[in-house]
C-alpha positions in Angstrom: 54.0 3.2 129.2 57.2 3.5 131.4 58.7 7.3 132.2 61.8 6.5 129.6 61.2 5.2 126.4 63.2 3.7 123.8 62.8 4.7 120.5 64.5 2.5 118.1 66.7 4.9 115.5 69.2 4.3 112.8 72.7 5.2 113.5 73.3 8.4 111.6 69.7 9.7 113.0 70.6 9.2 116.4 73.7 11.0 115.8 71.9 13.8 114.0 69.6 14.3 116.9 72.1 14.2 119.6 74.0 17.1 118.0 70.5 18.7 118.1 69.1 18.0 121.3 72.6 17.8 123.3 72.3 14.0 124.4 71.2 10.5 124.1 68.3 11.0 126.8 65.2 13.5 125.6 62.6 15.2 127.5 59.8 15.1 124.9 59.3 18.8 124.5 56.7 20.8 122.0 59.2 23.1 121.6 61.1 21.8 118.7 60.2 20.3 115.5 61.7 16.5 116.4 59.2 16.6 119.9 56.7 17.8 117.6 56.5 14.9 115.6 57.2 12.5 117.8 54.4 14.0 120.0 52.1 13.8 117.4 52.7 10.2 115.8 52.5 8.7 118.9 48.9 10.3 120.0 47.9 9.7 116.7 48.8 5.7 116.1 47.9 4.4 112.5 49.2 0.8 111.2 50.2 2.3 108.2 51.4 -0.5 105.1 52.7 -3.8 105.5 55.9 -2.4 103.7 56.6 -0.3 107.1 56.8 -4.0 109.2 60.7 -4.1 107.9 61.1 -0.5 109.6 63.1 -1.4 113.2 65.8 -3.9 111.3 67.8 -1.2 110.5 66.9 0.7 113.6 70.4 -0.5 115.8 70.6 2.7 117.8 67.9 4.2 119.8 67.0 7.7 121.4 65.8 7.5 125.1 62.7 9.5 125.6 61.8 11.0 129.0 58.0 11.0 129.1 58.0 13.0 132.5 56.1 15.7 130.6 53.2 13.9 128.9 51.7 11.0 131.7 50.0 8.4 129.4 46.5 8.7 131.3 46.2 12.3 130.6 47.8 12.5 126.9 46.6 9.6 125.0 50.0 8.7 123.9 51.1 5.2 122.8 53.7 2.9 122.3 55.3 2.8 118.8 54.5 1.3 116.1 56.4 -0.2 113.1 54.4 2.6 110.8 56.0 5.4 114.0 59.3 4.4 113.5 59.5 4.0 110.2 57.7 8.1 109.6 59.7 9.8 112.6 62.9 8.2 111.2 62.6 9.5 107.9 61.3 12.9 109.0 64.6 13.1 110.4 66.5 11.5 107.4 65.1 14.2 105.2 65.7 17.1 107.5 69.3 15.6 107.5 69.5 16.0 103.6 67.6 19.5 103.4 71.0 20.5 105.5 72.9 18.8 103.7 71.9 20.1 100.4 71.9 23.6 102.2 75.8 23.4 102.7 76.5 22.6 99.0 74.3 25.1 97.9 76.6 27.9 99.8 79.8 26.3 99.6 80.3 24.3 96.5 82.2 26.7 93.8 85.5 26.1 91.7 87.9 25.8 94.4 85.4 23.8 96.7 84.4 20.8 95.4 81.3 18.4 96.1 83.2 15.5 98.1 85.2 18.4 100.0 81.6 19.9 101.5 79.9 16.1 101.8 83.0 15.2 103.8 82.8 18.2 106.2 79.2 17.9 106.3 79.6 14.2 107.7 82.4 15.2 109.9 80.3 18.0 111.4 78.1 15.3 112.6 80.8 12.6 113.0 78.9 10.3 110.4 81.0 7.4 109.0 80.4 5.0 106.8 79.0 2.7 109.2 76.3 5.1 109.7 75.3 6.4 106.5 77.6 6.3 103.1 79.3 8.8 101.5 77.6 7.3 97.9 74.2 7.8 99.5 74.5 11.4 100.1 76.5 12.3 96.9 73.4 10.6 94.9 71.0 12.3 96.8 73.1 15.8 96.1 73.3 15.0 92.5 69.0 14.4 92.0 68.8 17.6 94.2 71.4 20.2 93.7 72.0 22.0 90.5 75.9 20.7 90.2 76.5 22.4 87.2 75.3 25.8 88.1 77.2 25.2 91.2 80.8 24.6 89.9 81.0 27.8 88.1 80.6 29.9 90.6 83.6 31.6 91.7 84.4 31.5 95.3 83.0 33.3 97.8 82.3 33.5 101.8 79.0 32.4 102.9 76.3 34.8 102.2 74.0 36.1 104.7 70.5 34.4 104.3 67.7 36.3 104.9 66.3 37.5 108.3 63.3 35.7 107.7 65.1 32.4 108.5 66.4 33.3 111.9 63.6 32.7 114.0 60.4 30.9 113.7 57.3 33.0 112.3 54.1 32.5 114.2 52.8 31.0 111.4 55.5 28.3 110.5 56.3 28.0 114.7 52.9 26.4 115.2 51.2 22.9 114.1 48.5 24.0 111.9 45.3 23.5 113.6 43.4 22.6 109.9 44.0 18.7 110.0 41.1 17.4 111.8 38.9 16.5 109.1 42.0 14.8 107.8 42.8 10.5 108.3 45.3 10.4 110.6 48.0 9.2 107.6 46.8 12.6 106.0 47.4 14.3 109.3 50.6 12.7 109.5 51.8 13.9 106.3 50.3 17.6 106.9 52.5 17.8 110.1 55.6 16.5 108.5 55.5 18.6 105.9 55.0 21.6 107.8 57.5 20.4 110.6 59.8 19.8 107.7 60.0 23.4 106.2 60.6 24.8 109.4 63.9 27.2 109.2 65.4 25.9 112.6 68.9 27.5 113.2 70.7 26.0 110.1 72.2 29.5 109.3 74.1 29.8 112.9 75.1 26.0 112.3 77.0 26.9 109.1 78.5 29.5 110.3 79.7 27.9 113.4 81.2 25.1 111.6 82.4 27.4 108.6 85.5 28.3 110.2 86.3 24.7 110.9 86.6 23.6 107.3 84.1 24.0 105.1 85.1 27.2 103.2 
């Protein structure tokens, strides 16, 4: 496996990621959540389902990895499969939503409406419709948010979440070591899932793009 590879991506992922990690080129790192999972999904290669083989067409973008960290002969780690594209794109996908979801949640009240905080939320991350649509993520908000609940709601600044989201606990900064008696699809899904419900630093990202039109 050569030092840099190229991981195929979709277009609002890569963009996702680079306002995470700062640039197009990543040092796989352990340290967050996305190195995690990509770390761990390519050690671990499965086939997965046929259904996955479709994965890279939509894939136009892709996120260089530095592999200066991890040499092949002493960490096991593979090339990527169909079945590794597909899963560490749609980790991502989802943790894209979570946020999302997480903005209208604060935001949306009866001087805010839904398309005003969907619109910020893709500006934040300079998505266009080229990248990911509008519809796509209103639909998702609307199976996933409680809209009504949300509208009346009279307006308020963003409230302070609690101090237990600010940092990673031990418990939830870790990769549970309890998934070796697991397949390696169940292993998969017991790392995402934990990766997933990691707190990360969404409350500082709100709050640094409040100010800049989401209100």
């Amino acid at each position: 496996m050569p030092q840099l590879l190229a991981f195929p991506v979709k277009p609002h992922v890569l963009k996702y990621l680079n306002t995470h990690l700062g640039h197009d080129t990543y040092v796989l790192s352990n340290a967050d959540r996305f190195g995690k999972m990509l770390y761990h999904l390519l050690r671990r290669q499965v086939k997965g389902k046929l259904h996955h083989a479709g994965s890279r067409e939509d894939c136009t973008r892709v996120l260089q990895l530095d592999m200066r960290n991890f040499p092949v002969h002493q960490y096991g780690l593979k090339e990527f499969t169909d079945y590794t594209i597909f899963q560490f794109n749609d980790f991502v996908d989802e943790i894209l939503r979570e946020e999302l979801y997480l903005w209208v949640r604060q935001f949306v009240n009866r001087t805010t409406t839904i398309r005003e905080v969907i619109l910020d939320f893709m500006g934040a991350y300079d998505l266009r419709e080229e990248d990911v649509q509008y519809e796509t993520l209103r639909k998702g908000v609307q199976r996933n948010c409680n809209l009504k609940e949300l509208k009346k709601r009279r307006p308020k600044s963003v409230v302070k979440m609690s101090q237990k989201t600010g940092g990673l606990s031990r418990k939830t900064g870790e990769l549970s070591q309890k998934t070796d008696d697991l397949s390696r699809a169940g292993q998969h899904r017991a790392v995402r899932q934990e990766l997933t419900q990691l707190p990360g630093s969404l409350t500082d990202f709100i709050r640094q793009h409040h100010g800049a039109g989401v209100q």
